[in-house]
MMTF fields as JSON, N, C-alpha, C and O atoms, coordinates in Angstrom:
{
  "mmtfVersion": "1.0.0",
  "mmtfProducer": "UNKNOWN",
  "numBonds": 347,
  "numAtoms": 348,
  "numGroups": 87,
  "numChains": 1,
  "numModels": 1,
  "chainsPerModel": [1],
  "groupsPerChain": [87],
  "chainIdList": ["A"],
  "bondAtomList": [4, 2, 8, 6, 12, 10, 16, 14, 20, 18, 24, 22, 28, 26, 32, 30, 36, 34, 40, 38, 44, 42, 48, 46, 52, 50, 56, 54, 60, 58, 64, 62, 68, 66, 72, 70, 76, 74, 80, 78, 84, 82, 88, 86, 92, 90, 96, 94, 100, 98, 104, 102, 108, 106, 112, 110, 116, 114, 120, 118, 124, 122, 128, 126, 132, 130, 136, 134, 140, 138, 144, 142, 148, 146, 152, 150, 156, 154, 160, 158, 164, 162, 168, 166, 172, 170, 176, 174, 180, 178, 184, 182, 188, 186, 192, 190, 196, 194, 200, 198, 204, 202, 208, 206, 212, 210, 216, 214, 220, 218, 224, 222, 228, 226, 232, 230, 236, 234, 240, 238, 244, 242, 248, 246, 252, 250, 256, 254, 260, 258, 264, 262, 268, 266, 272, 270, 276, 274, 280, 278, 284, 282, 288, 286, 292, 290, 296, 294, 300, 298, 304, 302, 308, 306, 312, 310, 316, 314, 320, 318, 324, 322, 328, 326, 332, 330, 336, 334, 340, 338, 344, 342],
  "bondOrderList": [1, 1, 1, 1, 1, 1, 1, 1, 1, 1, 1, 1, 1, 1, 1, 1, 1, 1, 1, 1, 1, 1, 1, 1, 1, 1, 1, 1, 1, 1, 1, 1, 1, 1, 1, 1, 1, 1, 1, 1, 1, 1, 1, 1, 1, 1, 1, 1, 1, 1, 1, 1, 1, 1, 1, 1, 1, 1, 1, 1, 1, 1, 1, 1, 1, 1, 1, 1, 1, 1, 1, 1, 1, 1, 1, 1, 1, 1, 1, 1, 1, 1, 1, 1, 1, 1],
  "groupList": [{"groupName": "UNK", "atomNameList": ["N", "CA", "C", "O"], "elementList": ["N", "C", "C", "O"], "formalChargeList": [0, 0, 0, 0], "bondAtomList": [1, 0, 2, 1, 3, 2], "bondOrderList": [1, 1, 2], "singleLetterCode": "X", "chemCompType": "L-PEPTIDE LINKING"}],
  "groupTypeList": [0, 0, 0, 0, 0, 0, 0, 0, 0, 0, 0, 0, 0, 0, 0, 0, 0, 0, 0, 0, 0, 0, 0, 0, 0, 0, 0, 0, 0, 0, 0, 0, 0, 0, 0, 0, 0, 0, 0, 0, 0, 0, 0, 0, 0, 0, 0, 0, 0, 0, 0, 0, 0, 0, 0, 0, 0, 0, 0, 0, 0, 0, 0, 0, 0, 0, 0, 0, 0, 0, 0, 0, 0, 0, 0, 0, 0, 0, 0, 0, 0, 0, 0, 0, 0, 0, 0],
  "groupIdList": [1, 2, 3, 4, 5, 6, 7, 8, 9, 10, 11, 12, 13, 14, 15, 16, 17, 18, 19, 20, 21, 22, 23, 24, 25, 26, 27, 28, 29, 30, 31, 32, 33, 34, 35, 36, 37, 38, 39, 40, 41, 42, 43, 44, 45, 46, 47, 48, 49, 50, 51, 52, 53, 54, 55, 56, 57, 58, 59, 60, 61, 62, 63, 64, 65, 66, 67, 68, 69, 70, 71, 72, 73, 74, 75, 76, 77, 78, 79, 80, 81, 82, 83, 84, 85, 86, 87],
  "secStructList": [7, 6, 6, 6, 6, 7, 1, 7, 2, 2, 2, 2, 1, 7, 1, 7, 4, 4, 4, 6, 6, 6, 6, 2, 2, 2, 2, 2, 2, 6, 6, 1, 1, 1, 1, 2, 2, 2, 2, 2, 2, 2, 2, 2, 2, 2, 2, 2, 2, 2, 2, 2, 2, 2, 2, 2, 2, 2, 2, 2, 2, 6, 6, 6, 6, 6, 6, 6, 1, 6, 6, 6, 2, 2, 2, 2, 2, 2, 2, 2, 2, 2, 2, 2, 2, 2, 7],
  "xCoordList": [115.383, 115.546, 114.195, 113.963, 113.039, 112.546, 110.823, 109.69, 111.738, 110.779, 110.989, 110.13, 112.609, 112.783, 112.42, 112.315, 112.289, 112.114, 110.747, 109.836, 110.671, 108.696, 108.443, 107.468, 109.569, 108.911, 109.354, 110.27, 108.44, 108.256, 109.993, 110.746, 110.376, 111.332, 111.987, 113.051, 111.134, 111.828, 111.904, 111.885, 111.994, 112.089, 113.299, 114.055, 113.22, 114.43, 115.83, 116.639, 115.694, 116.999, 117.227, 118.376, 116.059, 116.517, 116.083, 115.394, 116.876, 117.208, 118.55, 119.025, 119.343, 120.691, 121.482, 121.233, 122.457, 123.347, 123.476, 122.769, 124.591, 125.437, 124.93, 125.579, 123.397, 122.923, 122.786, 122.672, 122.837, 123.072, 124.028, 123.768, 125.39, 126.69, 126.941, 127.564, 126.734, 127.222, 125.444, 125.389, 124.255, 123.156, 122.717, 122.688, 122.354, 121.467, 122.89, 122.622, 124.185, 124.624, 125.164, 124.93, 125.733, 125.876, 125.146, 125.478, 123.601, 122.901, 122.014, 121.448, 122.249, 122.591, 123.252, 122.886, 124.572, 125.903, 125.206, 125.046, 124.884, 124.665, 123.406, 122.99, 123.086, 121.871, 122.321, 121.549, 123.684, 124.273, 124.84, 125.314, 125.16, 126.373, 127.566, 127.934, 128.478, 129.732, 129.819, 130.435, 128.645, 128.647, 129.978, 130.447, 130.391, 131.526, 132.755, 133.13, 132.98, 133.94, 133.807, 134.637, 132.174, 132.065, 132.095, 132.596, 131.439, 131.724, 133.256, 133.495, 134.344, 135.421, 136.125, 136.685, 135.832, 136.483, 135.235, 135.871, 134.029, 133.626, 134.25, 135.191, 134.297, 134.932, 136.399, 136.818, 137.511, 138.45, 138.554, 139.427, 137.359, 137.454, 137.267, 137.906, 136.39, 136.513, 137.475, 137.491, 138.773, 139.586, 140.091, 139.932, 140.889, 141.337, 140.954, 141.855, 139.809, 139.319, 139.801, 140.15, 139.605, 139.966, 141.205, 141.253, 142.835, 143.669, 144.033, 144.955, 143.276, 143.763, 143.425, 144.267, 142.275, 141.633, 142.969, 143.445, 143.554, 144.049, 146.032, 146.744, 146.001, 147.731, 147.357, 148.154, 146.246, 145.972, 146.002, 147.13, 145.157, 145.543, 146.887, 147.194, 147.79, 148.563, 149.984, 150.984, 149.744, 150.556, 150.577, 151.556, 148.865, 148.697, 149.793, 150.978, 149.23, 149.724, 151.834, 152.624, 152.104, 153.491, 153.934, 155.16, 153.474, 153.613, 153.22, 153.826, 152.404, 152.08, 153.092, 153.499, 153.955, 154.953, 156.685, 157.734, 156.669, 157.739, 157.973, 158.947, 156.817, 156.696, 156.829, 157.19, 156.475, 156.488, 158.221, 158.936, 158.786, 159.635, 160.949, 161.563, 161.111, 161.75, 163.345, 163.904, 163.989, 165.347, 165.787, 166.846, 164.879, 165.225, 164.557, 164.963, 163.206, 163.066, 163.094, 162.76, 163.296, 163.718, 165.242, 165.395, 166.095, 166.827, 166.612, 166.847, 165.962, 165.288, 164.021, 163.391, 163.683, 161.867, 161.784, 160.937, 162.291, 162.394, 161.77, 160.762, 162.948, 163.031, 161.502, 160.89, 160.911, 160.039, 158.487, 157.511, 158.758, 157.625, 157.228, 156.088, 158.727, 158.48, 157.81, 156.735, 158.762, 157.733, 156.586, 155.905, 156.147, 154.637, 153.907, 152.702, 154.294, 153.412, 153.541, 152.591, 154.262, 154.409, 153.75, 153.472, 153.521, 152.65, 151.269, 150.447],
  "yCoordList": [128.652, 127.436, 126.982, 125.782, 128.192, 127.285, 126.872, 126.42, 127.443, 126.915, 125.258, 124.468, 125.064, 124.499, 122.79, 121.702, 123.211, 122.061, 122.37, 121.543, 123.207, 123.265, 123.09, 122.502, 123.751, 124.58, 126.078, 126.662, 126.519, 127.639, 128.541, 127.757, 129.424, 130.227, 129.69, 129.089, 130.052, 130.144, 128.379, 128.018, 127.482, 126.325, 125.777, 124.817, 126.577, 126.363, 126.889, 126.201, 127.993, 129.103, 128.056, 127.753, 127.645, 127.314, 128.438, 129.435, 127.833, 129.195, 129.146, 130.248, 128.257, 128.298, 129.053, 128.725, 130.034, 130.869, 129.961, 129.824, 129.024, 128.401, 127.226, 126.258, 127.536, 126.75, 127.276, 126.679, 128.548, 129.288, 129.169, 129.107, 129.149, 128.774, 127.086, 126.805, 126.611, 124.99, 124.012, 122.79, 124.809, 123.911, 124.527, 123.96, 125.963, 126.366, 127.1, 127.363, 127.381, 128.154, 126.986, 127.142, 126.051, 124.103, 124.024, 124.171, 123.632, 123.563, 124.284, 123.763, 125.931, 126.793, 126.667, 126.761, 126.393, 125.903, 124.977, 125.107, 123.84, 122.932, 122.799, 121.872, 124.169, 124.182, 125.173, 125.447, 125.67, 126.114, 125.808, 124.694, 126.197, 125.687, 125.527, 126.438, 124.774, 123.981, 124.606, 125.645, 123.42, 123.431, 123.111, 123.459, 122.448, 121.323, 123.102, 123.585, 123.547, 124.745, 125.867, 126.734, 125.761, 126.692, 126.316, 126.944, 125.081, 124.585, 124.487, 124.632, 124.249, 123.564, 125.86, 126.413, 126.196, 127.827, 128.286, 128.404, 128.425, 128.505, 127.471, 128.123, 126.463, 125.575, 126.284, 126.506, 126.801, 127.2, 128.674, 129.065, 129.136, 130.375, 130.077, 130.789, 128.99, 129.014, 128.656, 128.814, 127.853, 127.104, 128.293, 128.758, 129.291, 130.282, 131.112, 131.525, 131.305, 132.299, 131.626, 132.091, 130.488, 129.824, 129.83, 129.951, 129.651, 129.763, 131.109, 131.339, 132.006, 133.605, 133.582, 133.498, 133.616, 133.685, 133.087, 133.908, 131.95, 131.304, 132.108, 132.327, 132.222, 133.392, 134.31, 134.228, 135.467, 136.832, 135.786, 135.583, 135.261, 134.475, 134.39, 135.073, 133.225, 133.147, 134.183, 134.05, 135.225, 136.444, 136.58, 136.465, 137.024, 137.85, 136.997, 137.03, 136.339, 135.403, 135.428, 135.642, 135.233, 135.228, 136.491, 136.419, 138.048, 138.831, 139.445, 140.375, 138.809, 139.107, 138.644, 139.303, 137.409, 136.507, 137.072, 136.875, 137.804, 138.384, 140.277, 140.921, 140.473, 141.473, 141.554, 142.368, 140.631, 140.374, 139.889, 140.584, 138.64, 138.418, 138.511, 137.629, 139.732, 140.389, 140.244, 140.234, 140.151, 139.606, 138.408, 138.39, 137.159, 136.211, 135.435, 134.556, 136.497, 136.01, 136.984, 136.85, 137.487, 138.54, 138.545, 139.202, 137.75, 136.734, 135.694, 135.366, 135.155, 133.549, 133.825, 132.868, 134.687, 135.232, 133.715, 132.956, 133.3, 132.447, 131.268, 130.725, 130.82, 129.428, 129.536, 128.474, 130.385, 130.653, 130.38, 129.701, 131.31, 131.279, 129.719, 129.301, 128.815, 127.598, 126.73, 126.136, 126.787, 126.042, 126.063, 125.056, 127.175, 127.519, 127.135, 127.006, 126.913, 126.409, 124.866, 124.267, 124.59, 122.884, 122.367, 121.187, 123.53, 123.119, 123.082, 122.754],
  "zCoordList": [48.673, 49.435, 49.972, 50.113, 50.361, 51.338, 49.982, 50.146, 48.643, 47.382, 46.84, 46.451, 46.994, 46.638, 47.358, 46.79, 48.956, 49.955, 49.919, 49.881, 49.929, 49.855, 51.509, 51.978, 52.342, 54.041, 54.134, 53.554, 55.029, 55.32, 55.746, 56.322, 55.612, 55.399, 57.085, 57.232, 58.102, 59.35, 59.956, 61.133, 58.68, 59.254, 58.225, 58.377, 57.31, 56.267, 57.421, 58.044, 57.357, 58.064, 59.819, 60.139, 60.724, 61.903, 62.699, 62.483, 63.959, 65.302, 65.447, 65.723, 65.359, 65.209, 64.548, 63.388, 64.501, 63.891, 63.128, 62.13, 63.537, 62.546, 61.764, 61.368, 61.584, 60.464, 58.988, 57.917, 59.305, 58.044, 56.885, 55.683, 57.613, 57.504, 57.201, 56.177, 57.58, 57.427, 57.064, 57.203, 56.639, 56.239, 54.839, 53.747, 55.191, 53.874, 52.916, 51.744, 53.35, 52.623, 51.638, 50.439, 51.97, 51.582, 50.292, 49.115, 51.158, 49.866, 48.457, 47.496, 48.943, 47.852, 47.263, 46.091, 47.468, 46.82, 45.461, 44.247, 46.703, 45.575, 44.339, 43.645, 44.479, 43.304, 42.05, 41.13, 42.145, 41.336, 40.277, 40.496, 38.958, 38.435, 38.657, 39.399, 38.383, 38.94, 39.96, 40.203, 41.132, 42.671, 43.318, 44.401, 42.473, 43.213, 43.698, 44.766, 42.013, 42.486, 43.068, 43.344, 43.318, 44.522, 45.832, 46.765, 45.866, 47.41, 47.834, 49.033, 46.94, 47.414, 47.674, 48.62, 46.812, 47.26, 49.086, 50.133, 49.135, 50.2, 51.157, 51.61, 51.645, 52.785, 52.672, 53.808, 51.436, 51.254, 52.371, 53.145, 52.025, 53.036, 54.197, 54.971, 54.861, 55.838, 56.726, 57.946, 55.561, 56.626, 56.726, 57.855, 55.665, 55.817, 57.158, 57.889, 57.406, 58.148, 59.794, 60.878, 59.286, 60.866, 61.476, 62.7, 60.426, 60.269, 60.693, 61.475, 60.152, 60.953, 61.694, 62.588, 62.065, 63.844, 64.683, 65.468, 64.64, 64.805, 65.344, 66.323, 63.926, 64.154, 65.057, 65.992, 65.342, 65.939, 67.237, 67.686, 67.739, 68.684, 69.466, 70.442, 68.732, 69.052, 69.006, 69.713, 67.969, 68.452, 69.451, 70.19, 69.891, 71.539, 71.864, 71.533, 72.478, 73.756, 73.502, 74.421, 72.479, 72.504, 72.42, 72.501, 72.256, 72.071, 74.184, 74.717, 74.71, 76.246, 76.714, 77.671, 76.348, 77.782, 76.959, 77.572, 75.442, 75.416, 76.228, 76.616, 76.164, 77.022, 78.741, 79.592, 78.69, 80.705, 80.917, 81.638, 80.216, 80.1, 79.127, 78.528, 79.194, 77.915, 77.954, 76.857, 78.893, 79.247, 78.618, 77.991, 78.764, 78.823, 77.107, 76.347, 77.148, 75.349, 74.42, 73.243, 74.686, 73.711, 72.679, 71.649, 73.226, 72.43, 71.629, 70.466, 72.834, 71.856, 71.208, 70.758, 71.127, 70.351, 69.342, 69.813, 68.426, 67.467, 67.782, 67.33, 69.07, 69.514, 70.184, 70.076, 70.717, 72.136, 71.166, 71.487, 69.719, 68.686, 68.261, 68.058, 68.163, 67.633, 68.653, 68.567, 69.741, 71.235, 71.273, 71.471, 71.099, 71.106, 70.037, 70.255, 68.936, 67.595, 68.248, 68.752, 68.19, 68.413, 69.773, 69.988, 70.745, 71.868, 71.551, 72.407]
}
């Protein structure tokens, strides 16, 4: 990359983490062969990755208020899971 822009390595990469991820990993991509089907499987992982982060999340939390309140959802676990997606 930093041959191809013709700057120095630590001005290619940044100071930012997440330039790595969403600048130089991008346009590596795109100096590849069929960029297009690699870019579209990388962004693929990331939604993925976000999507799980996402469920572990929201387990906890519905998995903490069926525990505290276990009488009352522990029947409705279902209904209590859907509330919560839709909130």
């Amino acid at each position: 990359m930093s041959e191809l822009t013709n700057k120095p390595v630590s001005e290619v990469v940044g100071d930012s983490e997440s330039s790595l991820i969403f600048v130089v990993y991008p346009q590596a991509l795109a100096t590849m062969d069929y960029s297009n089907v690699w870019s579209m499987i990388f962004f693929l992982m990331l939604i993925t990755l976000g999507i799980d982060s996402t469920f572990s999340g929201i387990e906890a939390l519905i998995t903490g208020f069926c525990d505290e309140y276990p009488r009352i959802l522990a029947r409705k676990r279902e209904i209590f899971v859907g509330v919560v997606i839709l909130v």
